[in-house]
N, C-alpha and C positions, 0 to 999 in steps of 0.2 A: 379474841382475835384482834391482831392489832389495826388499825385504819389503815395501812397497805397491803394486808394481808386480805383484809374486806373487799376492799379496792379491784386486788387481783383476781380474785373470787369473783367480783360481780363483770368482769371482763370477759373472764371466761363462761361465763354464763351466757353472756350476751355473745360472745361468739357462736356458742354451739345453738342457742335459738338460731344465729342469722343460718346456720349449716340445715338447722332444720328447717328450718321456711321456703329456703334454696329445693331440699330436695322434697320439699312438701309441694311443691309448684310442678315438679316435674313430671307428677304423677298425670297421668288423663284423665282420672277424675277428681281431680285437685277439691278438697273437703276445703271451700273458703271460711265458711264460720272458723274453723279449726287454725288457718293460715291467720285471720285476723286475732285470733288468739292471743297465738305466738307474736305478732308486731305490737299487740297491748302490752305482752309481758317485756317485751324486749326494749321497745318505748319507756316503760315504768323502772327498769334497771338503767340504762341510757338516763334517765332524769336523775336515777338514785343518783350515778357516778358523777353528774356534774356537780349535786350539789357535795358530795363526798369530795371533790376537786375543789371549787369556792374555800369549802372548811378548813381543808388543809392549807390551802396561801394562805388565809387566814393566821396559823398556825405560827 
């Protein structure tokens, strides 16, 4: 896969955590271990893309 192709991938991932957190909240018994989960993994993709960002100016 090529580094924008990655790039896009990990965008999209990270969109569909923030959709899932969204209606992960909405619930009235909202499972928060579960919710923090999802912002650790979302957080950790968000860090991936920056430095994926940096590397490519770089480029």
């Amino acid at each position: 896969m090529s580094l924008q192709g990655h790039i896009v991938e990990l965008q999209r991932r990270h969109e569909a955590l923030k959709k899932e957190i969204e209606k992960e909240k909405l619930h009235p018994n909202a499972d928060e271990a579960k919710i923090l989960e999802l912002k650790r993994k979302k957080l950790q993709i968000k860090d991936e893309l920056a430095k994926l960002s940096i590397s490519e100016t770089r480029h």
